[in-house]
C-alpha positions in Angstrom: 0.0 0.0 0.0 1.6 2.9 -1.1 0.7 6.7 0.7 0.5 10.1 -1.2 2.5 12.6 0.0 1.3 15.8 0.6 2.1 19.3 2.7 -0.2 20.0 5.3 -1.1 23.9 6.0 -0.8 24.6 9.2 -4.2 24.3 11.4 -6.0 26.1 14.2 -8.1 22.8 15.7 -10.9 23.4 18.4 -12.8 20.0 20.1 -12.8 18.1 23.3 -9.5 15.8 24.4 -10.4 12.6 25.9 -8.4 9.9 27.6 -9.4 6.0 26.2 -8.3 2.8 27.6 -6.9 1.1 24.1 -9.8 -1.4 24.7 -12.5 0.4 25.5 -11.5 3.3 22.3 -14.0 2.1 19.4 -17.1 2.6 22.2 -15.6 5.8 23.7 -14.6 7.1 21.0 -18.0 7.0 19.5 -19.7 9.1 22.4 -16.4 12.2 21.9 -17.8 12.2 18.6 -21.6 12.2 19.6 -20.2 15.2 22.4 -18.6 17.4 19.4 -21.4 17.0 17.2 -23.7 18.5 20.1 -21.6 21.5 20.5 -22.4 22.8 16.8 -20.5 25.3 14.5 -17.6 26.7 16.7 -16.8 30.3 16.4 -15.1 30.7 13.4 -15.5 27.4 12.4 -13.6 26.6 8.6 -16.2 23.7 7.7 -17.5 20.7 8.3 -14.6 18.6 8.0 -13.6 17.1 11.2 -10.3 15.5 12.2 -9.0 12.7 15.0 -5.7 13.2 16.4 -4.0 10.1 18.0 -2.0 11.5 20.5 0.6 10.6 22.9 -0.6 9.9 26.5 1.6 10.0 29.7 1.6 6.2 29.6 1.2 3.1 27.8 -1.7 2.5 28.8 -3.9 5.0 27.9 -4.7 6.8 24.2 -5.4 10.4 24.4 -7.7 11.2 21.2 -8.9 14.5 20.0 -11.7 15.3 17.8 -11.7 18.4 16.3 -12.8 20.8 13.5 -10.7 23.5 12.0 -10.9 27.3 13.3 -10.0 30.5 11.7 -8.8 31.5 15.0 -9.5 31.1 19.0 -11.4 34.0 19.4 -14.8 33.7 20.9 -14.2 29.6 21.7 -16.1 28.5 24.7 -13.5 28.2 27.9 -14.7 23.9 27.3 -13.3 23.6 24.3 -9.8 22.0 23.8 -7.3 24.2 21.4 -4.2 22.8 19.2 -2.4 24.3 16.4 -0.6 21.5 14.5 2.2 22.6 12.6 2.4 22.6 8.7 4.7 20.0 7.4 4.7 16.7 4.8 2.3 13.4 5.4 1.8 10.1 4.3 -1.8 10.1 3.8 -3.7 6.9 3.1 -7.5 7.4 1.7 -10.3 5.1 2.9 -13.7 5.3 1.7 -16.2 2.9 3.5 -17.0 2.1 7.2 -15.0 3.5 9.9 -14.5 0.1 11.7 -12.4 -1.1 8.1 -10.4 2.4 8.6 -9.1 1.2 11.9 -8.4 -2.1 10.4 -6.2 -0.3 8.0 -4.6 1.9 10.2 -3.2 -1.1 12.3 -2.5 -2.5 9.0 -0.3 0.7 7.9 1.3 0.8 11.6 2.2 -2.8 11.3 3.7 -2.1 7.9 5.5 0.7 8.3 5.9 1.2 11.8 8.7 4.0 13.2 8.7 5.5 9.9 5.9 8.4 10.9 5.8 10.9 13.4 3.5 12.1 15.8 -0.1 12.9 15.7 -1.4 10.9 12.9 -5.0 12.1 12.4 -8.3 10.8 11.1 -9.8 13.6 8.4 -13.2 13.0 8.0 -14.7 14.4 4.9 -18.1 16.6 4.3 -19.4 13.9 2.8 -19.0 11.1 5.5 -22.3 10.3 7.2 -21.8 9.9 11.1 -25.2 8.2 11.4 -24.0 4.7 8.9 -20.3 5.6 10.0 -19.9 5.7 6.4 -17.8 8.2 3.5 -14.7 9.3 2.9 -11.8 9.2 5.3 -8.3 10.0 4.9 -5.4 8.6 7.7 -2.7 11.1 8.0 0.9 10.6 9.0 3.6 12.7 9.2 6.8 12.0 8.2 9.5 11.7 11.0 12.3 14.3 10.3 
């Protein structure tokens, strides 16, 4: 399976951060999604594309996760929503379009293949068109590549 490589722009990400248990992540994860989707169109809010960022925990074994949606700025966010700006620089992205469940499958699958060759956070970019309701559309998995 071979990526496309392409520069990210930098981006202003607004969401909620949540600690999983590796185990327990498919069912959690599902209810941080449910939670963003209840808080609407953020101030400034770029569209309806909305991203998942693995990112490092303290420990081993936990996952922190962040599900976001882009921002022109932090202006105006509410004091409960989480803030990052992730840098611009070059992925490996890998395009999925189907279930969500068979994008985690290929995810491991791309870890197990090419594991220690990508930085950290890889992300989850969820398309317009991906329907939250079948768990259904267009997703892209983005890595970056280590320096």
């Amino acid at each position: 399976m071979t990526p496309r490589l392409v520069d990210g722009a930098a981006l202003h990400l607004a969401g909620i951060r949540r600690r999983h248990a590796p185990g327990k992540m498919p069912a959690e994860s599902r209810r941080q999604w449910m939670d963003l989707v209840a808080l609407g169109n953020l101030p400034g809010q770029v569209s309806q594309i909305a991203y998942g960022l693995h990112l490092e925990a303290p420990d081993a074994a936990t996952v922190d996760y962040f599900t976001a949606v882009e921002v022109a700025g932090f202006d105006g966010l509410p004091d409960t929503v989480e803030r990052m700006i992730l840098p611009a620089q070059r992925y490996a992205m890998f395009a999925h379009d189907g279930h969500v469940n068979d994008a985690r499958t290929l995810r491991a699958r791309i870890a197990a293949e090419h594991g220690g060759k990508f930085g950290t956070p890889d992300f989850e970019r969820f398309h317009e068109s991906f329907d939250p309701i079948s768990a259904t559309g267009r997703i892209e998995l983005w890595f970056p590549l280590a320096p």
